[in-house]
C-alpha positions as CSV (number, residue, x, y, z in Angstrom):
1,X,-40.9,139.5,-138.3
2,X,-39.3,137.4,-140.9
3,X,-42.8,136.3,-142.2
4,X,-44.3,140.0,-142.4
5,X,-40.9,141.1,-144.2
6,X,-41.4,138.3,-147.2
7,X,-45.4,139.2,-147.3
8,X,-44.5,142.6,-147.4
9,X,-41.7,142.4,-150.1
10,X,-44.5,140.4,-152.4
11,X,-46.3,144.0,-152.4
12,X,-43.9,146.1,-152.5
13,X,-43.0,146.6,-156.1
14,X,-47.2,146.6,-156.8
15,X,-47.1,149.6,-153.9
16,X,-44.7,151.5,-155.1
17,X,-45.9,151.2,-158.9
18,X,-49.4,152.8,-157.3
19,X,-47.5,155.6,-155.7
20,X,-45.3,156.7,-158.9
21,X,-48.5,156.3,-160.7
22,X,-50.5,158.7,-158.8
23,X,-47.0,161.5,-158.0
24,X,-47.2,161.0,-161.8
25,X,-51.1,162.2,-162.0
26,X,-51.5,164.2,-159.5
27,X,-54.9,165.6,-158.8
28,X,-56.4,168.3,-156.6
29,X,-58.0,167.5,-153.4
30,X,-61.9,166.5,-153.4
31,X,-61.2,166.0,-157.2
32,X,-59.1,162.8,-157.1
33,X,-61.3,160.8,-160.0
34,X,-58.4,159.1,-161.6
35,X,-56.9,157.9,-158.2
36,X,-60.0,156.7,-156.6
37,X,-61.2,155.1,-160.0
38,X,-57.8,153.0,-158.7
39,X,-58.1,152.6,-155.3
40,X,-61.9,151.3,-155.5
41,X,-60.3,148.4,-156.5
42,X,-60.0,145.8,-153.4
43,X,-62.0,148.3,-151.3
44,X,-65.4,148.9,-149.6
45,X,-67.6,152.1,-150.4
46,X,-66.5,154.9,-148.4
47,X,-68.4,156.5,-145.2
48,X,-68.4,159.3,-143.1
49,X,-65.8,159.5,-140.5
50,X,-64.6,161.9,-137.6
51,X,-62.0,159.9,-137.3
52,X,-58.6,162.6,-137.7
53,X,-60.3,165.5,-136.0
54,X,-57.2,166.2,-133.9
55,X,-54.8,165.6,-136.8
56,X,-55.6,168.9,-138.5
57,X,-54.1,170.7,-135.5
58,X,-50.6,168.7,-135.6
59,X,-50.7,169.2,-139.4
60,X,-50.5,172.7,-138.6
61,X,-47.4,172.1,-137.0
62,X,-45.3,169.7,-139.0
63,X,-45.4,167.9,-142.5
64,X,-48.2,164.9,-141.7
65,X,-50.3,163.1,-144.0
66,X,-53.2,161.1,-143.2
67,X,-54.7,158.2,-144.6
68,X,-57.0,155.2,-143.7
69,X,-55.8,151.9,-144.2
70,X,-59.2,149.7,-143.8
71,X,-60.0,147.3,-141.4
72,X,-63.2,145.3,-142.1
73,X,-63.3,141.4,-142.5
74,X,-64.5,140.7,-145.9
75,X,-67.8,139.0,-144.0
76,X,-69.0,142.1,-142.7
77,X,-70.9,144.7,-143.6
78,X,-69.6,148.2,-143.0
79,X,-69.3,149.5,-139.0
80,X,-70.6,146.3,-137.7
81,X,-67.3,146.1,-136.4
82,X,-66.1,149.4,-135.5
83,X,-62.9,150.8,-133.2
84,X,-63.0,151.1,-129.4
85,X,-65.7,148.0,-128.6
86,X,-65.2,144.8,-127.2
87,X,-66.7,143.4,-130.5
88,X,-63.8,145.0,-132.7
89,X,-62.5,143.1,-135.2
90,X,-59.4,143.5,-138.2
91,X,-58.9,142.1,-141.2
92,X,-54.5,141.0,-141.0
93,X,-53.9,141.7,-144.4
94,X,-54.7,144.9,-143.9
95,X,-51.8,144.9,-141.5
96,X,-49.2,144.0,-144.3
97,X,-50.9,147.7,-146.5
98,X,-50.2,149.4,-143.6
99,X,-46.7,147.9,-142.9
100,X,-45.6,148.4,-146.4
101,X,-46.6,152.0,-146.6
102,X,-44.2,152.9,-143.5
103,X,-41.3,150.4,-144.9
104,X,-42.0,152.9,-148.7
105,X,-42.0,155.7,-146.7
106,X,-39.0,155.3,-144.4
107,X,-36.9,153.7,-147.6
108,X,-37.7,156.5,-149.4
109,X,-36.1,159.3,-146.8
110,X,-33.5,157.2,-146.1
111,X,-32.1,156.4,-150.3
């Protein structure tokens, strides 16, 4: 835990300079041109995805957001390796993204 802490903390000020930025700019949705220009950065192209389907219908009943984190090892291509088969695979780092967007998240109700 110790370990994913000190990763996490090396982020964290990069993170939350991203967030301000965007709450900043905002944009409307299917027209975020600034923010993906930004986020394409460190990423793979997007593709089409079910993935959510069921989330609309919980997002009807509380506050959610949804958002994909990424899992693909830099040495492959694009669903070679995808969710729910034996073959699956994850890039960590990813992990410490994901970790660091809860920690922002939960600091930010909580101060």
């Amino acid at each position: 835990m110790i370990q994913i802490h000190s990763k996490v903390k090396k982020i964290e000020r990069n993170i939350i300079e991203i967030r301000r930025d965007f709450h900043k700019h905002p944009e409307l949705a299917f027209q975020e041109f600034r923010t993906s220009k930004i986020i394409k950065n460190g990423t793979c192209d997007p593709y089409l995805s079910m993935g959510g389907e069921d989330f609309s219908y919980y997002g009807q009943k509380n506050p959610s957001s949804f958002f994909f984190i990424g899992s693909l090892p830099k040495n492959k291509k694009t669903m070679s390796v995808p969710h729910h088969y034996s073959h699956f695979d994850i890039e960590k780092r990813f992990l410490l993204v994901g970790s660091s967007i809860f920690v922002t998240l939960i600091e930010d109700l909580l101060f």
